[in-house]
Structure formats: C-alpha cells, structure tokens
C-alpha positions in Angstrom: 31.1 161.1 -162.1 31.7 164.7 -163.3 34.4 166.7 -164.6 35.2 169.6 -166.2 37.7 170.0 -168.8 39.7 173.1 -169.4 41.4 173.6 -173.1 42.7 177.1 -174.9 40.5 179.3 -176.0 43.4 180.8 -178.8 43.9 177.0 -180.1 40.8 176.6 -182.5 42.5 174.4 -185.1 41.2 171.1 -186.5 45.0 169.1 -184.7 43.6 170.3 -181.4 39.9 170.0 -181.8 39.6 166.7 -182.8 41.4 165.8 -179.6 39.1 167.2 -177.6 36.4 165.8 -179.2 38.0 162.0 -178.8 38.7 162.8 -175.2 35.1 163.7 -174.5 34.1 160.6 -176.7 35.6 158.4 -174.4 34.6 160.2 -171.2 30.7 159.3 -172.4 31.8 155.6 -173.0 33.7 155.5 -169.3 30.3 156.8 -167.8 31.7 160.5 -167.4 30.0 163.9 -167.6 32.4 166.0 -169.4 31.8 169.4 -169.7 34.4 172.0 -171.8 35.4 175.5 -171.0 38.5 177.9 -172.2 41.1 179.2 -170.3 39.5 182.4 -172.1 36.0 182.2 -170.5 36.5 181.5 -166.8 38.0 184.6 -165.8 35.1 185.8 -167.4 32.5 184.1 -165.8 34.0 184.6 -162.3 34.2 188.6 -162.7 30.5 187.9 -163.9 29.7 186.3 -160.5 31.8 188.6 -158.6 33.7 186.2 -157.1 35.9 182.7 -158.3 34.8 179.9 -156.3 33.3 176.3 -156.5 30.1 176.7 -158.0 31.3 177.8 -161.0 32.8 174.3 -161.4 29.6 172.8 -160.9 30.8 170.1 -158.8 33.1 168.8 -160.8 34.9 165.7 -159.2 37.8 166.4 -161.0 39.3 168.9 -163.9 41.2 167.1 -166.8 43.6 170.2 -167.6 44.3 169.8 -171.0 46.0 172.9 -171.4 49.5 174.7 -170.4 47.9 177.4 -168.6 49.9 177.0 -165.3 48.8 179.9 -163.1 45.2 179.1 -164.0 45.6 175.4 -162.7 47.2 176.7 -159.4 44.1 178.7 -159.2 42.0 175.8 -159.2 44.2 173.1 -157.1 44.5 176.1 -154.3 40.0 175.7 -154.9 40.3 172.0 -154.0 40.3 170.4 -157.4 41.9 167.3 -158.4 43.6 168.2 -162.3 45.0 165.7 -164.5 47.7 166.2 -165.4 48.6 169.0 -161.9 50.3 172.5 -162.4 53.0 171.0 -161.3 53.6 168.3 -164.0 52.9 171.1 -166.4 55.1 173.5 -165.9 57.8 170.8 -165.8 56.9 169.5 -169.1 56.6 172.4 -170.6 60.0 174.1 -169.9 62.6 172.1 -171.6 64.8 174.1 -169.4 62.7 172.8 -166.4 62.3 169.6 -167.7 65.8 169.0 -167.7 66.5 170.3 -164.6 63.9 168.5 -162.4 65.5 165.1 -163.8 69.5 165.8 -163.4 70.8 163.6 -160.9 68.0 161.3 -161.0 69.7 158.8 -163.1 67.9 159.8 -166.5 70.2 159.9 -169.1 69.7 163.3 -171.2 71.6 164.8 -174.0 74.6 167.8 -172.6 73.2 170.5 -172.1 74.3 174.0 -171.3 71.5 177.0 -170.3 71.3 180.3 -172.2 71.6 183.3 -170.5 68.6 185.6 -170.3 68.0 188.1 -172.2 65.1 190.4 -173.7 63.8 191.0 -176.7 64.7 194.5 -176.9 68.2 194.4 -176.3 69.4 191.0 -177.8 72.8 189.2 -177.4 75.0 192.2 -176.9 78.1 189.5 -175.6 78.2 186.0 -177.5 81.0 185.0 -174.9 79.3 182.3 -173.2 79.1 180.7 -176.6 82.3 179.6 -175.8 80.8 177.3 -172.9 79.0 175.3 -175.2 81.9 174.7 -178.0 83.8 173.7 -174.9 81.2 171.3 -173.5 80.4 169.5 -177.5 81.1 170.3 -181.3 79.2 171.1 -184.0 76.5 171.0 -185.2 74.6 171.0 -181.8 71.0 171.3 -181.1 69.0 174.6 -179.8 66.1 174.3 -178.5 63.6 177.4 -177.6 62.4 176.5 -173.7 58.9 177.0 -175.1 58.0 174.9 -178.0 55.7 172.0 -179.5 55.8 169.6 -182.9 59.1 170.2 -183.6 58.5 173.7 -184.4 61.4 175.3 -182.4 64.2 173.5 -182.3 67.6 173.8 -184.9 70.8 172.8 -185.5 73.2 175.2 -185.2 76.6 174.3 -187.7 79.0 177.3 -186.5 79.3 180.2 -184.0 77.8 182.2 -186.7 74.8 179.4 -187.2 74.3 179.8 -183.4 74.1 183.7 -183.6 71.3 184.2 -186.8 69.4 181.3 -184.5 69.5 183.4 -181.5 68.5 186.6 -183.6 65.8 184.3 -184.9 64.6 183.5 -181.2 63.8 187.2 -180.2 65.5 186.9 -176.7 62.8 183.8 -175.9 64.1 181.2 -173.4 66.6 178.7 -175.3 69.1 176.1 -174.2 71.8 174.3 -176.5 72.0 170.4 -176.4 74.7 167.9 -178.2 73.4 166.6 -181.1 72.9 162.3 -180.4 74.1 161.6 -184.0 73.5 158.1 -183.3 69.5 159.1 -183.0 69.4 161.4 -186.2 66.2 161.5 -187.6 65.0 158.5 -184.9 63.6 158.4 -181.8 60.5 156.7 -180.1 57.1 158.2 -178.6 56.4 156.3 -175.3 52.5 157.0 -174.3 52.2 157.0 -170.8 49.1 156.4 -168.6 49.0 156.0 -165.1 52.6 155.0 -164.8 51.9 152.6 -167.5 53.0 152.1 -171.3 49.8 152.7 -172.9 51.3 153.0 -176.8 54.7 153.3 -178.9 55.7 154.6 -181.9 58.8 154.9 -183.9 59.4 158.3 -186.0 61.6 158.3 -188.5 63.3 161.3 -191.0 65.2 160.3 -194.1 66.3 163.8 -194.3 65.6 166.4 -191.1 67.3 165.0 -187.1 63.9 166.0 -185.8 61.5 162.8 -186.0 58.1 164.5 -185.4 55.7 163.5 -187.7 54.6 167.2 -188.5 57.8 167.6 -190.1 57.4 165.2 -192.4 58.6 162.6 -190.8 57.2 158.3 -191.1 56.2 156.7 -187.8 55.2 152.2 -187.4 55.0 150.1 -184.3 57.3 149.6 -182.1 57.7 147.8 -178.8 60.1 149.4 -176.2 62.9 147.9 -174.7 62.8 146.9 -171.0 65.4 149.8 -170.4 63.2 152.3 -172.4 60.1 151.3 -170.6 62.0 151.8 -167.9 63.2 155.5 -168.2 59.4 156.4 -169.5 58.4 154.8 -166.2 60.4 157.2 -163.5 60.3 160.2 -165.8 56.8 160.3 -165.7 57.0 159.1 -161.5 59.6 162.1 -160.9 57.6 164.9 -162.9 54.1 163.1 -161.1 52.6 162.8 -164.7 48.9 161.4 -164.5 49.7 161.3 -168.5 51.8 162.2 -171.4 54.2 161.5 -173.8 57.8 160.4 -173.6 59.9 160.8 -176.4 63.2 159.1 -175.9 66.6 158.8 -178.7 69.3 156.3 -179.1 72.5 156.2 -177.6 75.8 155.5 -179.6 75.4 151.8 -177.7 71.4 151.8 -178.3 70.9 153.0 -174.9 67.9 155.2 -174.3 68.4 159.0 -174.1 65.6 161.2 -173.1 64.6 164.1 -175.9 61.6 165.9 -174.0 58.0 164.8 -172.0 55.0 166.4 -173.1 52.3 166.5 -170.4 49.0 166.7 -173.0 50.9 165.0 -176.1 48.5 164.9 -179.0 47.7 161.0 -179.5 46.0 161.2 -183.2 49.2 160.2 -184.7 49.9 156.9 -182.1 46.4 155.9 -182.6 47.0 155.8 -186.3 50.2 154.3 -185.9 48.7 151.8 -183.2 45.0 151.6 -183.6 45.5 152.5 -179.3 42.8 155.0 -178.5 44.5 157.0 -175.7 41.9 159.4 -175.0 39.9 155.3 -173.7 43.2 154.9 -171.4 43.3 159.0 -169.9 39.5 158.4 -168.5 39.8 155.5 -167.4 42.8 156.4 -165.2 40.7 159.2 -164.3 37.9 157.5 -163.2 39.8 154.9 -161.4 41.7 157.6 -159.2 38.8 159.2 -158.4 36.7 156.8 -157.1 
C-alpha cells in the first residue's frame, strides 16, 4: 500500500517534526509506503508539470492530510483521493466557530456561547454594543476564544467589559467568539484520542494555577479512563464532524457531566503517549490501512 502524506511546509519545529517522523515510523511497521511532501511544494511541482493531476501523487492509495490546509485537500478529494482526516472534518475542527455550530442541536452539550461580529483589522471595534449580548447570556469572567487557535495559545478570560475590549484590541479583528467559563472544570479537562470511532487513549490535564489545561501551558497530565457518558460524547462528535481521527477534549459539568471544550482533527499525540505509553501514530495506520483495503 501507498500513500502520500501532506504536512506544512512553514511548521519546521522539533513539536511538529517528531510527529511526523512517528507517523511515518509506524506506517513502515503497518507495511505502508509513506512518502512526505509540503503544502509549500505541490503547487510547485504541478506549475512545474504544467498541469495538477494524478501522477504527481504517484499512485498514492490514499493521502494522510496532516495539515489544516483546507482548499488544498478539496483540491485533491475533487482528484479522487481518499484523505484522512477529509476537508471537510478539517475545516470543522479547525473553526471553533464552526465546530460549535456543526454540533448545536445534536445533543452535545457545549459551553454558551455567543458569536463576535466581524470585523477587520484595519478598522477595529468601532461599537462595543453587542458586548451587551454576552453579559446578558453569562457573568464574568467568561472565556474568548480566537476561531483560529492551537495549544492553548489563544484563548483568555476576560474579567470586565474593559478586560473584553484590551482582548479584542489584542486579537487584531481575527475571528473570536465568547464562551461561559465551566468554573466547575477550571484548570481540568480530559483529552479523548479518537481513532476510527474508537477510544484509542485518555488523559487528564491539570493547572494548579491557569483554567486552560493544555500541557504547553504548564499544565500536569496522568491516566485516566473515561466515563461511559464521556466515551460517549467523543464517540458522536467525532461521527457528526466524520473524523477518521483526532482529539476530543471534553470539561466537567457542575454535576460531573461531560462538556465539550474543542476537537482537533491532527491533535499532536507526544504528550498522550507519554502520559499512556499508547502510540497513536500505530492506531492512525492501521485505521488507514484497514479502510483502504
């Protein structure tokens, strides 16, 4: 079996290559010809061939997209190609926005949340009245979240209108929406990795002193095994957003119940492993390979 796998040519790091390095590991112990190419170098090599079509694929059987590069993975389902994880499950994941919208109404319990106006980055909020739909909707301090956003990195609590606006300054105009803050879950939640509908590995985080969890903020992580009713919720999230893979991170209700936080469709897996000693790239291929055939 072949495939091709496609990762970002701007993320050069030592976090991101050493995933790529374990997933292509484990594609030689499933039996798997993996090759690797950037989002960076195929529209390259297709203006260098004049045209984009199959050959420059090689006859791949199937492209493990390990990148948010949406438009790119349209490009090559509309070719034929099989991806893991599809265009579609991307863009879901990666729009909190989205994310939450594709999963109202389907009986996932999520945090309340109310949508930011658009703006740009040249002209800012010039009217801060629809601040007043979210003190109406839950108090302070409440979460904001940029749409766009990994680790940890962009989300903050805002304390007071005026906490809301420096955060908004902060943002540049880039997509945001506000949530409540689950004060029963500060500092807690739990990493779900899914594979093929399945639980493949969990993980507790934990933050003595920051409501984000992720372990890149300085936060602890140990074993944990998910409730029937978390397994649950990880199970049709992944279902409704058609996730081959990814992670589920889910907080806890005032009554323990579980509350979705986000889904991330290529969740880095280094930390669950050491947490686990569960080798996710081992589980991705072999989903692969058993869809395929």
């Amino acid at each position: 079996m072949q495939g091709v796998m496609i990762i970002n040519g701007f993320l050069n790091s030592s976090k991101f290559t050493e995933i790529y390095e374990w997933l292509s590991a484990a594609a030689k112990r499933h039996e798997i010809a993996l090759s690797v190419h950037t989002n960076t170098e195929i529209p390259a090599r297709a203006e260098q061939a004049g045209i984009f079509n199959e050959s420059f694929l090689d006859g791949a059987d199937f492209v493990l997209f390990w990148d948010k590069d949406v438009f790119l993975a349209r490009t090559l389902e509309a070719m034929g190609y099989r991806l893991f994880n599809c265009a579609d499950a991307i863009r879901a994941c990666d729009n909190k926005a989205e994310t939450f919208f594709r999963l109202r109404g389907a009986g996932i319990r999520m945090p309340e949340t109310v949508m930011v106006p658009q703006t740009f980055s040249n002209i800012g909020y010039t009217d801060d009245t629809f601040l007043d739909v979210a003190e109406q909707r839950f108090q302070y301090p409440f979460v904001v979240k940029e749409c766009f956003g990994s680790f940890g990195a962009q989300v903050y609590m805002a304390q007071n209108r005026e906490s809301v606006k420096e955060i908004l300054n902060r943002t540049s105009g880039r997509p945001v929406i506000f949530q409540e803050l689950v004060e029963t879950s500060f500092g807690k939640d739990i990493r779900i990795q899914m594979t093929g509908g399945k639980v493949t590995a969990t993980m507790m985080r934990e933050h003595d002193s920051d409501f984000r969890a992720n372990v890149t903020n300085g936060g602890t992580m140990r074993k944990y095994t998910p409730t029937k009713e978390q397994v649950h919720m990880a199970e049709e999230v992944c279902r409704i957003l058609k996730l081959d893979f990814g992670g589920v991170d889910i907080l806890f209700g005032k009554d323990g119940e579980p509350v979705l936080c986000e889904v991330n469709s290529n969740a880095h897996f280094k930390n669950i492993f050491d947490c686990t000693g569960i080798n996710a790239a081992d589980a991705v291929m072999e989903h692969i390979r058993n869809a395929v055939s």
